[in-house]
C-alpha atoms as one frame of an Amber mdcrd trajectory, in Angstrom:
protein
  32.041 -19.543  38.207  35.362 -20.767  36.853  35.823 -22.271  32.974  36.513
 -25.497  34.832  33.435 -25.519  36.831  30.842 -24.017  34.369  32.543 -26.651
  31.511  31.724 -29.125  33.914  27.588 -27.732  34.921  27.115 -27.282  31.116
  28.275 -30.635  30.048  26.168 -32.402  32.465  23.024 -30.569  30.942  20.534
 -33.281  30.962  18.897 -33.324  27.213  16.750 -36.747  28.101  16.632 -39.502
  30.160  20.290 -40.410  30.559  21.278 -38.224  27.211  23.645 -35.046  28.293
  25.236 -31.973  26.145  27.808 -33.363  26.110  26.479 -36.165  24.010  25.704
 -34.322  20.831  22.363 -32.315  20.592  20.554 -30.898  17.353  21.910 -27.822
  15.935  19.172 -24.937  16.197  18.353 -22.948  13.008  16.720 -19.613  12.578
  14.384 -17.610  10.655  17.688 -16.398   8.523  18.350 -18.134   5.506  21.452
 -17.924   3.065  19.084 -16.021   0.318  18.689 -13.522   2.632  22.128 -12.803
   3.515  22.973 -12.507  -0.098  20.045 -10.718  -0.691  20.225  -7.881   1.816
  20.846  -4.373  -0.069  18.819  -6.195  -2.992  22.090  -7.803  -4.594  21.468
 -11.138  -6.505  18.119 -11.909  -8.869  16.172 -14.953  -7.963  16.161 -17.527
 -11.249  12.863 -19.011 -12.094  13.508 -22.128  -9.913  12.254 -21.563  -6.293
  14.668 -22.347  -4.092  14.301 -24.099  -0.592  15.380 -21.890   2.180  18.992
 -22.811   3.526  19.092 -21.788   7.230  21.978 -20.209   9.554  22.301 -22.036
  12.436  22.235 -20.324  15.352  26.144 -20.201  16.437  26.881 -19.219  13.067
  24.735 -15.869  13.590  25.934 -15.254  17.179  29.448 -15.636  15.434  28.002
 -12.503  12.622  26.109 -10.291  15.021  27.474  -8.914  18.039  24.812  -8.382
  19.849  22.325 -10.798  18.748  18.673 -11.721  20.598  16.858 -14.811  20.286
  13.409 -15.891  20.751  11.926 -18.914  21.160   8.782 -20.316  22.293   9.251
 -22.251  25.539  10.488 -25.608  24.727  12.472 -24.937  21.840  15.768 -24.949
  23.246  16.976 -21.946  24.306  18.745 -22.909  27.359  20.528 -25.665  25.121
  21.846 -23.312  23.117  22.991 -20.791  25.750  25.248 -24.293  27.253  25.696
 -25.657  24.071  28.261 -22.782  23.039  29.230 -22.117  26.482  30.782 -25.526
  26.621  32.397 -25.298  23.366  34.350 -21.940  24.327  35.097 -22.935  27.965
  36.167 -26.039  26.546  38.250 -23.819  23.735  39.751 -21.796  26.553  41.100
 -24.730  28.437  42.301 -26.816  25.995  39.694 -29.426  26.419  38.594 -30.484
  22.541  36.179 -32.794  23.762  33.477 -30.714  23.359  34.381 -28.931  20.496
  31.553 -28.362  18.145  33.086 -30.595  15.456  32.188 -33.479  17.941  28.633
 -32.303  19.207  27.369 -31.152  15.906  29.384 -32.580  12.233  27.196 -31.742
   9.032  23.958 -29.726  10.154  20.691 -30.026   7.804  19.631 -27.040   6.875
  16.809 -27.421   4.738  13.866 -29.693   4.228  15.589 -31.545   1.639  18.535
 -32.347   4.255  21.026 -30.250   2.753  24.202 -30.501   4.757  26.607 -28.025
   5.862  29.619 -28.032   8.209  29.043 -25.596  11.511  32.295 -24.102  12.747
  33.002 -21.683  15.411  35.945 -19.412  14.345  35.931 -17.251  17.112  38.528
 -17.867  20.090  36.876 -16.110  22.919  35.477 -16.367  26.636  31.896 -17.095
  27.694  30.161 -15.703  30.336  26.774 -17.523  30.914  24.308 -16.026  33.288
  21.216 -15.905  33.967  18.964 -13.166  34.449  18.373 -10.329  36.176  22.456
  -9.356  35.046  24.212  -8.549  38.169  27.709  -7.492  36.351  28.873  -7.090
  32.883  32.421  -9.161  31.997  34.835  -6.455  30.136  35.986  -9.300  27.975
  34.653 -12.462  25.535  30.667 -13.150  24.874  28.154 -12.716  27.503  25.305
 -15.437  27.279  22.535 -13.969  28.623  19.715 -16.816  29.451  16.007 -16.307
  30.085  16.466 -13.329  29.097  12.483 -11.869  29.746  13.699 -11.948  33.540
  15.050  -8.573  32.172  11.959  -6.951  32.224  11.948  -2.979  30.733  15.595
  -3.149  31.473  16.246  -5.795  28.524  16.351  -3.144  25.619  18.241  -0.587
  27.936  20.665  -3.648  28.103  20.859  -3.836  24.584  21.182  -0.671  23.789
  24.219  -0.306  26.254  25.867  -3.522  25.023  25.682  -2.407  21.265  27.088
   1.355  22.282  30.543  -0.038  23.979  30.871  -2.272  21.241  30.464  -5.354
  23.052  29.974  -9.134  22.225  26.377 -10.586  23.729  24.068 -13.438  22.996
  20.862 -12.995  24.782  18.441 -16.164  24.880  14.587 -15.132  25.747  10.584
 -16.285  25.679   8.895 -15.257  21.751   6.194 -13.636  24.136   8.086 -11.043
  26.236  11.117 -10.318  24.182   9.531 -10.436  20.938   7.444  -6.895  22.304
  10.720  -5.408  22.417  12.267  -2.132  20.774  15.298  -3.262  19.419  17.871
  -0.736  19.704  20.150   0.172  16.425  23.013  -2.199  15.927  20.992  -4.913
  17.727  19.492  -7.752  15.764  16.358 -10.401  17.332  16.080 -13.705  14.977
  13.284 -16.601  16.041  14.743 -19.951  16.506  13.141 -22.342  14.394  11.902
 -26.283  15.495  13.995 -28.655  13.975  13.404 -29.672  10.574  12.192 -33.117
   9.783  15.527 -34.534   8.533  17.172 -33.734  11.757  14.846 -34.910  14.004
  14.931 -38.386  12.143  18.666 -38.517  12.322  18.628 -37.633  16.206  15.947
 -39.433  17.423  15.672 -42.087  14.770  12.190 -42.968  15.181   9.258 -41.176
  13.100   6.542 -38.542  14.395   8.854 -36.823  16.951   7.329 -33.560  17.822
   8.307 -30.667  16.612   9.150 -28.690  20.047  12.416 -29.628  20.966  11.365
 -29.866  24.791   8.218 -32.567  23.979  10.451 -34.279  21.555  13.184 -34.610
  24.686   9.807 -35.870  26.986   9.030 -38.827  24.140  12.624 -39.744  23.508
  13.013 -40.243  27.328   8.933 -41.820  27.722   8.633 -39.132  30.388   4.716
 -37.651  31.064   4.303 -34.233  31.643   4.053 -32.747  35.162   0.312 -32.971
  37.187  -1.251 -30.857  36.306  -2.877 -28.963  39.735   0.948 -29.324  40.337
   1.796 -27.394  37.245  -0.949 -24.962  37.483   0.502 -24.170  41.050   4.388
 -24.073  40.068   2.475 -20.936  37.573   0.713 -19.284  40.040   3.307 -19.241
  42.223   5.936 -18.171  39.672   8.585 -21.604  40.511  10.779 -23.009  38.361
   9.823 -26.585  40.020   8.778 -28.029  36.027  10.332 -27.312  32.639   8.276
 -24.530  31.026   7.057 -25.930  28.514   5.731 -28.849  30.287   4.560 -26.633
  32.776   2.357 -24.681  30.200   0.939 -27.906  28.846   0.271 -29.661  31.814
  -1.836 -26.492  33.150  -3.745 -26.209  30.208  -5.170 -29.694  31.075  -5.808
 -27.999  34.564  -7.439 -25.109  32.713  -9.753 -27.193  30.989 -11.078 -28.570
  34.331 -12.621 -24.894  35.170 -14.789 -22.708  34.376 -14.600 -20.424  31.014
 -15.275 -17.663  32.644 -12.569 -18.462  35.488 -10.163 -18.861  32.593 -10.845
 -15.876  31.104 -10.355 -13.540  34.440  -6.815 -15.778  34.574  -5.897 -14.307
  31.361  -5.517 -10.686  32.470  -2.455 -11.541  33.875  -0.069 -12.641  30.694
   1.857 -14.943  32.521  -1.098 -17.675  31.969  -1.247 -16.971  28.086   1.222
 -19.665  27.477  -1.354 -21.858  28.958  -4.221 -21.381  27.759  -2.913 -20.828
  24.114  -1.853 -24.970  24.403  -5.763 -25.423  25.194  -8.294 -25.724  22.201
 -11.828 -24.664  23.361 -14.307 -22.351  22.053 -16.305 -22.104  25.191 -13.137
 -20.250  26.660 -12.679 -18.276  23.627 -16.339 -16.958  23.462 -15.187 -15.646
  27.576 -11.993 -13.993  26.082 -14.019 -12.131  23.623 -16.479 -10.882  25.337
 -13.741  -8.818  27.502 -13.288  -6.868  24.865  -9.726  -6.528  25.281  -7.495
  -6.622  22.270  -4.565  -8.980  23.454  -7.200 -11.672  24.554  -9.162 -11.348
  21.408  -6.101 -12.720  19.797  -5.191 -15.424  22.457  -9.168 -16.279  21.542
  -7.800 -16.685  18.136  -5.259 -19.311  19.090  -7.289 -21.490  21.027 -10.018
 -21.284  18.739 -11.320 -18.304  16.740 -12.493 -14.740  17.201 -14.784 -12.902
  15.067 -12.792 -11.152  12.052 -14.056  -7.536  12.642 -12.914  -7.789  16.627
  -9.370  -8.848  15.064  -9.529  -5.876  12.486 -10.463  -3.275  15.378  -8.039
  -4.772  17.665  -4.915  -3.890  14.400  -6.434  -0.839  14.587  -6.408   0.314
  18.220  -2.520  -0.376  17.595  -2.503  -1.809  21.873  -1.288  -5.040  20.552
   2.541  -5.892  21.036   3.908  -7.313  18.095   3.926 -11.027  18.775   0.290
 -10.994  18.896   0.058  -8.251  16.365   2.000 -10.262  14.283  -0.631 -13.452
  14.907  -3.608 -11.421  14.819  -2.599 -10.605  11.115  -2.459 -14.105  10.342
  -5.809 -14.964  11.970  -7.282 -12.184  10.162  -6.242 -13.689   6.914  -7.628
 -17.285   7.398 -11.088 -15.994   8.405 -11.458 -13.296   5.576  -9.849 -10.026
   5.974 -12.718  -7.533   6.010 -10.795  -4.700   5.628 -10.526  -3.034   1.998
  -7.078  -4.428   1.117  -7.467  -2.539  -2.473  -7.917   0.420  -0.754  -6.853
   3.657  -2.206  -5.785   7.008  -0.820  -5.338  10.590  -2.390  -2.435  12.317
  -2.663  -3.207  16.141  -3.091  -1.133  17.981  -5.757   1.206  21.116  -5.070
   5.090  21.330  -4.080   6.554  18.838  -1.858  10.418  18.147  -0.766  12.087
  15.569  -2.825  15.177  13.894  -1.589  17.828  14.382   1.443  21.632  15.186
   2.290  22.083  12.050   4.151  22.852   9.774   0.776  24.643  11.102  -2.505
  22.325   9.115  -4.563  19.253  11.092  -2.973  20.544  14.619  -2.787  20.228
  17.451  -3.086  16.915  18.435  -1.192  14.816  20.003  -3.871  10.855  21.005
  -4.675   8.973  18.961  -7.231   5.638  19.644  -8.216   2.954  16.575  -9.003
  -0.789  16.611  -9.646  -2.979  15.065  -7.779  -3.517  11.196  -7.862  -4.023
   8.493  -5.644  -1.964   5.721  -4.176  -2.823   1.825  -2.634  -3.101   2.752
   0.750  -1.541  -0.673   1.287   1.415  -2.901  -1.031  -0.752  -5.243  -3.219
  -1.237  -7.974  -1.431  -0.825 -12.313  -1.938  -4.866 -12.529  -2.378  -5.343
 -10.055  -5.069  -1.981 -10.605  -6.774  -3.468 -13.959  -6.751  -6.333 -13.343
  -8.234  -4.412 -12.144 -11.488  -2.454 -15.155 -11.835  -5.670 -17.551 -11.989
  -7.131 -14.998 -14.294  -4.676 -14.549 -16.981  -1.718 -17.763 -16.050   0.989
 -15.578 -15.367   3.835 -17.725 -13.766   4.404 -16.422  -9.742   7.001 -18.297
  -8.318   6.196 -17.478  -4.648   6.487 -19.878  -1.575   3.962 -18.460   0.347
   1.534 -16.717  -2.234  -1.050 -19.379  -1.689  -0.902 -19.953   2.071  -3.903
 -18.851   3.295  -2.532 -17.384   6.807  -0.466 -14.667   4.314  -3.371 -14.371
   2.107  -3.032 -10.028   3.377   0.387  -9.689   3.432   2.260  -8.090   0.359
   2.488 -10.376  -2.661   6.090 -11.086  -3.592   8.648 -12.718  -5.760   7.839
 -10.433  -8.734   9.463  -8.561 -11.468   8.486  -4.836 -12.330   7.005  -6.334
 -15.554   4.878  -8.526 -13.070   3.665  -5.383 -11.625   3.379  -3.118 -14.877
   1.002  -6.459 -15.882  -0.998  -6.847 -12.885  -1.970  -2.692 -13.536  -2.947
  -3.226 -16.537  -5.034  -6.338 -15.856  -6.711  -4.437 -12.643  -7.481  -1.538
 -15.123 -10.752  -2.274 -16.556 -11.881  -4.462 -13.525 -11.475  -1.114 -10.960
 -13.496   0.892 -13.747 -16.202  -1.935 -14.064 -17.031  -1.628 -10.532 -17.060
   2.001 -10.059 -12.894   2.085  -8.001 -11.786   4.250 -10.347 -13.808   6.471
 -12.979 -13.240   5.690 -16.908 -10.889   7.870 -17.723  -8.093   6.354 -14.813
  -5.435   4.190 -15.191  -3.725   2.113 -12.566   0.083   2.005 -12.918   2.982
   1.867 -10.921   4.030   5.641  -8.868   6.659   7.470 -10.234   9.799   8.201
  -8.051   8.261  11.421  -6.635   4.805   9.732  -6.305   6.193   7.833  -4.312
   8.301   9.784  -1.934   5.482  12.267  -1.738   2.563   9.956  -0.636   5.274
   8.623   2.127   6.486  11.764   3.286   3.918  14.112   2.948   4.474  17.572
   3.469   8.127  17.296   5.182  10.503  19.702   4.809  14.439  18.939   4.056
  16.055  17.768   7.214  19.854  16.616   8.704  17.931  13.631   9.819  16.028
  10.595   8.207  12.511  11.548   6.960  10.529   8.410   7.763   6.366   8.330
   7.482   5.265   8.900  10.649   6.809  12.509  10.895   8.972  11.918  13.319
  12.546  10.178  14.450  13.238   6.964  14.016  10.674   3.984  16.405  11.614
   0.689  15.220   7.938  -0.542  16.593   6.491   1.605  13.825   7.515  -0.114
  10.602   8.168  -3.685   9.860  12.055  -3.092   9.257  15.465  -5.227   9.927
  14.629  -3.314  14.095  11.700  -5.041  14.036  12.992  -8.415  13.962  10.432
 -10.021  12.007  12.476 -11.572   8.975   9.308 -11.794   6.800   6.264  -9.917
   5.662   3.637  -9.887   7.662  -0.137  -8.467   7.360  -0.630  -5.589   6.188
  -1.520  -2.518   8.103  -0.300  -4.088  11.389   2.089  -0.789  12.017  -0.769
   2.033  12.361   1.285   4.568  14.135   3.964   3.993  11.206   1.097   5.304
   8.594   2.127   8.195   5.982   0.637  11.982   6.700  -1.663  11.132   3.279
  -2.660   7.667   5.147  -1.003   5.013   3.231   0.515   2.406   5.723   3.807
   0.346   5.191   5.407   2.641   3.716   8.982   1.855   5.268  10.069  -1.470
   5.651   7.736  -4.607   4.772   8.612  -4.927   0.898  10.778  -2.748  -1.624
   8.409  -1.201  -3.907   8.378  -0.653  -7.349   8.469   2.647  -9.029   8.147
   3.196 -13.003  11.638   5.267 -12.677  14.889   4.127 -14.210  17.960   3.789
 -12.449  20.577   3.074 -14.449  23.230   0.185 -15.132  25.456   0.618 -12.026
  23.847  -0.578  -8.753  25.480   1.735  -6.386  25.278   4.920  -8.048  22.011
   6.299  -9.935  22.636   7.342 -14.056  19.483   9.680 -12.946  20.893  11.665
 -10.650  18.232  14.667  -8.577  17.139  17.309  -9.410  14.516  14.724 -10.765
  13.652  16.023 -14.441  12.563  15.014 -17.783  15.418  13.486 -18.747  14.404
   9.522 -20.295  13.830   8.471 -16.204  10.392   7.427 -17.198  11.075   5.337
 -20.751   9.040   2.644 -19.955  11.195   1.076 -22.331  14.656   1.623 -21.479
  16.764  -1.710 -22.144  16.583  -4.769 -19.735  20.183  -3.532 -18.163  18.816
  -0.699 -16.359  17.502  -1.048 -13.284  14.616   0.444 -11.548  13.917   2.492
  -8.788  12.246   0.094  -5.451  11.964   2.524  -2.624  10.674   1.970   1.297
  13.351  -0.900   2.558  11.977  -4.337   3.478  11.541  -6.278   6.637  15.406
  -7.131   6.322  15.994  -3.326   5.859  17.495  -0.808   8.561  16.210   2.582
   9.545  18.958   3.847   7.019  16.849   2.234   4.353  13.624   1.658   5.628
  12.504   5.576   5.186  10.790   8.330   2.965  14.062   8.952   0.739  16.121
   6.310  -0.119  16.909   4.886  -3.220  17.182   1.080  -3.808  17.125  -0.551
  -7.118  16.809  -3.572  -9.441  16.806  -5.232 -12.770  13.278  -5.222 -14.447
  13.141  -9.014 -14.663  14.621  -9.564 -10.705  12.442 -10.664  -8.033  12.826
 -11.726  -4.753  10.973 -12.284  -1.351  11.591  -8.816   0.001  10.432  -6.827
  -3.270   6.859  -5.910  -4.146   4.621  -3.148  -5.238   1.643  -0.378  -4.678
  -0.574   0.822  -7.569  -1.105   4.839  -8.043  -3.857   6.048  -9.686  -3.911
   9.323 -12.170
């Protein structure tokens, strides 16, 4: 296709009724805020005012990343967005400024207070929009890669390729099917989020517009959604006759019309999951349970519940890909997580391999002996972290520490003198009912504590040491690979667990250790061989830093492994930083 011709097909997109791209369309954000940019490598403090999240919109992170997948749920404007930028840079290319992105898009909200920003796209360069399967790769400018689950088990191969030649790519694909991806090193997968309330008010400007850009297109234009037999068919058959997303909802009012069990021997095949998560019926979800498999157990979940224990066995067959890992965690947390959250694990004493080549702050390799002790076989997580802040008042400026779908993932947004105070709290509480014996004490893991519980007994090596004794599997750990932006449940990563059996060790949250660091962010005062040397002052003065170890879900395998060495100011806290408790 020429730039004449496919500047032409994108700018007759059809957004509604009568409405086309080239009429202006709402800027898409995604799950990637400004925080976190200036965050990443643990590099500002949070003040004691929470902050509301300040999102990239997506050009401006296809502009950052070169290779760069996003996922979407259908609906929520994916295909937009893949013509959207095409007809900005075709229009760049030929000297056509009509449909520059100064005139689709001028100040974009970006938070739920309608913050405004200016988008810009600095980049001269080609597009090349296609749609999958990829027939040929362009040598030149950004390929725009659309539906890109069409890819199948060639889509991370893809990626993988794209980011080894250095090339530019934007690939555009369903939350389902690309979300289950490994993403390849040098490859980054962000969610797009729905539009926040300010902007749809300013586009459609009328109240209660849904929140899927695709239904909010349907009520703008007082369009109905396909029949549904019609719909149901277009499925079966695998046609592109309806929209998607109509498609999926229109079939789930076919779905409804039949039989549970019917529905439920529909669900073996994935492709109908996008259905029948639109319906709400607990007839159907009783049929889904009873298969006993662990991917509908969750889509039970979504429709309408599932028994907490099936969701806790299904984490911990680890047969789950990570979209619906991800949402079993969150089911698990509204119905009561009946797993042992405060769980600890023992760490056996002896000499262990402390440190690595691979970063002048952790070398050299060398043996340090511990005692025995024991170590939270998961970070402290939002309900029991909780559960010291009604008890004693403590201030725990979190956004999310109260939700009760994150009620078991790591609780965040605190200082290390948050932590040192929630062990001392937990103290007597653990002895009172029998946790710990008398003469214990719960307290933050020193440096080697920690390494040692993640790494186990693994010797020195010219690679990364990461838990799972092995090289690096970016489905194993919830790291920057992972694409998840966010904590999640814990224990969700079971083949990522330590040899000891403490999981989460790399990636989630940056953990706390009692070590000191020293003034200068990039380089440790302490250096290794680890010794006696004042590391462990408990109080050293509020300048020095201290140790966090593990990475965070923003974290890349360079990070997010047994050995290196992050650090912070005692009093700094942010979203990506928590802790585990040790016990000696």
């Amino acid at each position: 296709m020429t730039l004449a011709a496919l500047l032409q097909d994108c700018a007759a997109t059809i957004l509604y009724g009568t409405r086309t791209l080239a009429d202006g369309c709402i800027p898409a954000l995604v799950d990637f805020s400004l925080e976190d940019k200036a965050a990443k490598g643990l590099r500002r403090l949070r003040d004691s005012t929470p902050r509301t999240p300040q999102f990239f919109t997506a050009l401006e992170l296809a502009q950052d990343v070169p290779v760069l997948l996003l996922v979407g749920e259908a609906g929520s404007g994916k295909t937009v967005l893949a013509r959207r930028l095409a007809l900005h840079l075709a229009g760049e290319a030929l000297g056509d400024a009509r449909f520059n992105l100064g005139t689709l898009a001028s100040d974009v909200p970006r938070d739920e207070a309608g913050t405004t920003m200016r988008e810009e796209w600095k980049t001269a360069i080609l597009p090349h929009l296609l749609d999958a399967p990829v027939t040929m790769l362009p040598d030149d400018g950004l390929l725009i890669v659309d539906r890109a689950e069409r890819l199948g088990d060639g889509g991370p191969a893809l990626l993988a390729a794209l980011a080894a030649q250095g090339r530019r790519a934007l690939l555009l694909g369903d939350a389902e099917a690309c979300g289950a991806w490994p993403i390849p090193l040098g490859v980054r997968r962000h969610r797009l989020l729905p539009p926040l309330p300010a902007q749809r008010e300013a586009f459609g400007k009328r109240p209660g517009l849904p929140a899927n850009p695709g239904l909010m297109s349907l009520a703008l234009s007082h369009a109905a959604l396909p029949d549904p037999a019609a719909a149901f068919t277009a499925i079966r058959l695998g046609t592109d006759a309806f929209p998607r997303f109509a498609a999926e909802r229109a079939t789930a009012l076919h779905l409804a019309t039949l039989p549970a069990d019917r529905v439920a021997r529909l669900a073996a095949d994935p492709r109908w999951h996008g259905a029948i998560r639109h319906m709400r019926d607990a007839t159907v979800a009783q049929a889904l349970v009873a298969t006993g498999r662990s991917d509908l157990m969750v889509l039970a979940a979504d429709i309408a519940s599932a028994p907490a224990e099936a969701l806790a066995r299904a984490i911990a067959r680890d047969d789950l890909p990570l979209p619906a890992r991800l949402r079993a965690g969150r089911h698990l947390a509204r119905a009561g997580d009946p797993r042992d959250l405060a769980e600890l694990v023992a760490v056996p004493g002896g000499t262990f391999t402390m440190g690595s080549a691979l970063h002048p702050n952790s070398a050299p390799p060398h043996q340090v002996t511990l005692a025995p002790f024991r170590v939270g076989r998961f970070p402290v997580v939002n309900a029991l972290y909780a559960g010291f802040v009604d008890a004693t008042g403590r201030a725990w400026h979190s956004a999310d520490g109260r939700d009760p779908a994150m009620a078991n993932a790591p609780a965040t947004d605190l200082s290390w003198h948050d932590a040192r105070a929630f062990c001392a709290w937990i103290t007597p509480l653990w002895r009172a009912e029998g946790r710990i014996a008398a003469q214990e004490t719960v307290r933050l893991p020193t440096e080697p504590e920690w390494e040692h519980a993640a790494r186990g007994g693994q010797p020195a090596s010219d690679s990364q040491v990461y838990p799972w004794s092995g090289p690096w599997a970016p489905l194993r750990c919830n790291s920057e690979e992972a694409g998840v932006n966010d904590r999640c449940a814990v224990g969700l990563f079971p083949a990522g667990r330590s040899p000891f059996g403490a999981d989460d060790m790399a990636g989630q949250v940056w953990e706390w250790c009692t070590t000191n660091w020293g003034e200068d962010m990039a380089t440790s005062s302490f250096r290794y061989p680890y010794a006696d040397d004042g590391r462990e002052d408990p109080d050293a003065a509020p300048i020095i830093r201290r140790v966090l170890r593990g990475g965070c879900f923003s974290s890349g395998a360079e990070k997010a492994n047994c050995t290196y060495r992050g650090s912070l100011e005692p009093a700094g806290s942010w979203r990506g930083n928590g802790f585990r408790v040790a016990v000696s």
